[in-house]
N, C-alpha and C positions, 0 to 999 in steps of 0.2 A: 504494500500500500504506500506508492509514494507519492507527493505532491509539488508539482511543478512550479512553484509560485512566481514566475515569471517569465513568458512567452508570448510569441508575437505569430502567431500561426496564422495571424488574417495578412502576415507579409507575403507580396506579389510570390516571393520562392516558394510557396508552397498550392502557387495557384492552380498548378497541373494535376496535383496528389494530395490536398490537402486530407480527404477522407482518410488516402492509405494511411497518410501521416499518422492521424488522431488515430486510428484502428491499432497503430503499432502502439502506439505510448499504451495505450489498455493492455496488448498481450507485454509489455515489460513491466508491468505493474503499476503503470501509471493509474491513480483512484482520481486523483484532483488535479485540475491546471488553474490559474489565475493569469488570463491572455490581458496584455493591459494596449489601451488606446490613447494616445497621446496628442492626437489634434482629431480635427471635424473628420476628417476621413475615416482614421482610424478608427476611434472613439465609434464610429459607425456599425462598421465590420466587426468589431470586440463583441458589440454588445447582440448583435448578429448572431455570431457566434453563440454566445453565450445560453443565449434564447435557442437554438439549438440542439445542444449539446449537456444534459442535464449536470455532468460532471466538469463542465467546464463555470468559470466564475470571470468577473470582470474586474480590471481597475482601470478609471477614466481620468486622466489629467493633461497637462500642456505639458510637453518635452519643454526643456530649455533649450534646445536649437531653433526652436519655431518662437519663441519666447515675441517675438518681436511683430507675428502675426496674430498674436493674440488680441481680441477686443473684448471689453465689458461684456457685450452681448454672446461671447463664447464662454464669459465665468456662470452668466446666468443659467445659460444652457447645461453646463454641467452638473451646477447646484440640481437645478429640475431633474435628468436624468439621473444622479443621484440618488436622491429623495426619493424617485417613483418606481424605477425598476429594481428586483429582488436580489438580481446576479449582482449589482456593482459592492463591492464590497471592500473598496477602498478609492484613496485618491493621492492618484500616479501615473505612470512616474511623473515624480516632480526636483526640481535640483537645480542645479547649475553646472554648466558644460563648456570648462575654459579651452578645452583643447580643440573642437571644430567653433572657426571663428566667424557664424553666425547674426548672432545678438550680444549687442552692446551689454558687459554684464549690468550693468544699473538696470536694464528693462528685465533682464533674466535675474536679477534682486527683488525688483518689485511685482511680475507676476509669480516668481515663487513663495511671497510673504503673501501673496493674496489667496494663493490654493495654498497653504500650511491652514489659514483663518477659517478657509469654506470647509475645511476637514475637521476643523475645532468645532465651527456650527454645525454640520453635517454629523458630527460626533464617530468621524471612520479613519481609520489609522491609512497613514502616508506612504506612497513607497517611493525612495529618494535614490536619483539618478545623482553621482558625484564624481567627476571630470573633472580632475585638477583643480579640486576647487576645495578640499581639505576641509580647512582655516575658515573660509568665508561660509560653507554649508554648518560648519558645527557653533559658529556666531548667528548666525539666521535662528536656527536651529533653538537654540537656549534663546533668543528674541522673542522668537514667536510664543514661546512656552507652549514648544510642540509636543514637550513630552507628557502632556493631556491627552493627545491621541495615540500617540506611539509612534511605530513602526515598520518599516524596515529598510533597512542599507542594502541595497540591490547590487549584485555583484561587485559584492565590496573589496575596497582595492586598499583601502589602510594598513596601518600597522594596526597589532595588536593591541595598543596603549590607547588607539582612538577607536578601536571598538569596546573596549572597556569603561570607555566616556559615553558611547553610544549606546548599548546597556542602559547605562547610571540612569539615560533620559527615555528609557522606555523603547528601546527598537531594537530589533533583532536581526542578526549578521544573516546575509544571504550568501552562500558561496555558489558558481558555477562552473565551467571549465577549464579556467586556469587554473584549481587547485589539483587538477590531473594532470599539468605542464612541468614537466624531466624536471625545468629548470624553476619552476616557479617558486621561489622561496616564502615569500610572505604572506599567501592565499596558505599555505602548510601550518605557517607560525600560528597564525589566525586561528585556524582551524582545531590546532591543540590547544589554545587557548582559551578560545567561547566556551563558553558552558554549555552541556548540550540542550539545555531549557531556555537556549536563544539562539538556538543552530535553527537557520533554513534555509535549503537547496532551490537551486533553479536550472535552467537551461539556457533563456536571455533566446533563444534560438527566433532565426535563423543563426545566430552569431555567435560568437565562444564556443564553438566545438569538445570537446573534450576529445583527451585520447580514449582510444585509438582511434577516433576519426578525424581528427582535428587537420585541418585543412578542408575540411567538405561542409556542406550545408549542416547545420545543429537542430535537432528535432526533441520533442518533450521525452518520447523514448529514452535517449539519450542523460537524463537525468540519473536515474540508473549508477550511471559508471562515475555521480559526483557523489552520490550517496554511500558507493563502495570502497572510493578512495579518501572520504572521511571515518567513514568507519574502520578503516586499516588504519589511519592515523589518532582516533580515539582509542582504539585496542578494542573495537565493541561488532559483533553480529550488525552484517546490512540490512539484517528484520530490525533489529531493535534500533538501527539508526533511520529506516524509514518509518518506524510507529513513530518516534520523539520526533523527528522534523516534521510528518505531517501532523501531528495532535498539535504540535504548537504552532502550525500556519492555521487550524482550523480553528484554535482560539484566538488569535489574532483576528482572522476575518469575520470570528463565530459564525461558523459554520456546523 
């Protein structure tokens, strides 16, 4: 029983096969996904999905790359969809993204303090996209007095010191394919560090691959082989590291 909590399955790569897609994640043990939507289009298709697919669930927010195409009358829409549909069960990704240079960070500052506030009213925990931007997401962060809603560091890329601060304010560490990478040292440290009562896995896919496929498209299936390269690095059964990651994604989104 494992839980995907972060996919993008309504992306164009999966427009050929998407059924087989979804068909496989079920026979590798996939129970739950969380496909998130991030502007008008997406946010469409998600919730599509979602309505769909009884084991699938949504999270609706603005990427901070599009940060810039954002207008009022896209926060309203959110809030609405929010509020009215059953699947959405959080609001994300939301963050700051200093590495593709998009949006001015002051705009990608002030629409991600406006979706932190709508998820405080909304009363639904956050999931935070953070792209070199550390320092300035963990200031925002303790601003907002986000950790009223919580919730989660999306293929988190920190040291262990700042998930341990991350923690402290109510969110829980996501890992995905790079902590299956030969070389990747810090997604490892992480990983023996979090407690496993704030451990949750994803796939991020199409994207972050893990091994052994890593270089090809990344499918929720694939979640699998992050749940089993934690669990060798806990010392713990990949059953009992996909019971604790999905019981605590399903308390997070209460489900």
């Amino acid at each position: 029983m494992l839980f995907d909590t972060h996919a993008h399955l309504n992306d164009e790569k999966f427009n050929e096969d998407r059924e087989e897609v979804i068909a496989r994640a079920q026979e590798n043990g996939v129970s739950y996904i969380c496909n998130i939507g991030y502007n008008r289009e997406t946010i469409e298709s998600s919730l599509e999905l979602a309505r769909q697919y009884d084991f699938i669930y949504t999270a609706i927010g603005w990427h901070p790359q599009d940060a810039i195409t954002m207008t009022d009358d896209d926060l309203v829409w959110i809030e609405k969809l929010a509020a009215e549909e059953k699947k959405v069960v959080g609001i994300g990704e939301i963050g700051l993204d200093y590495y593709w240079d998009t949006s001015p960070k002051d705009v990608q500052h002030d629409v991600f303090r406006k979706q932190i506030r709508l998820a405080k009213k909304l009363k639904l925990p956050i999931i935070i996209h953070d792209r070199e931007a550390h320092q300035d997401i963990m200031d925002i962060l303790r601003e907002e007095k986000a950790e009223e809603v919580g919730g989660i560091m999306h293929c988190f890329s920190g040291s262990p010191e700042m998930a341990e601060q991350c923690i402290k304010m109510n969110f829980y560490i996501s890992l995905g394919g790079p902590v299956t990478f030969k070389n990747a040292k810090k997604p490892k440290e992480v990983a023996e560090a979090v407690p496993l009562d704030r451990l949750l896995i994803e796939t991020d896919c199409p994207y972050l691959t893990p091994e052994p496929y890593r270089g090809k498209r990344n499918e929720s299936g694939y979640v699998r082989y992050v749940a089993e390269k934690i669990a060798e690095l806990k010392n713990i059964s990949v059953v009992e590291m996909a019971q604790i990651t999905t019981a605590n994604a399903k308390n997070l989104f209460r489900i």
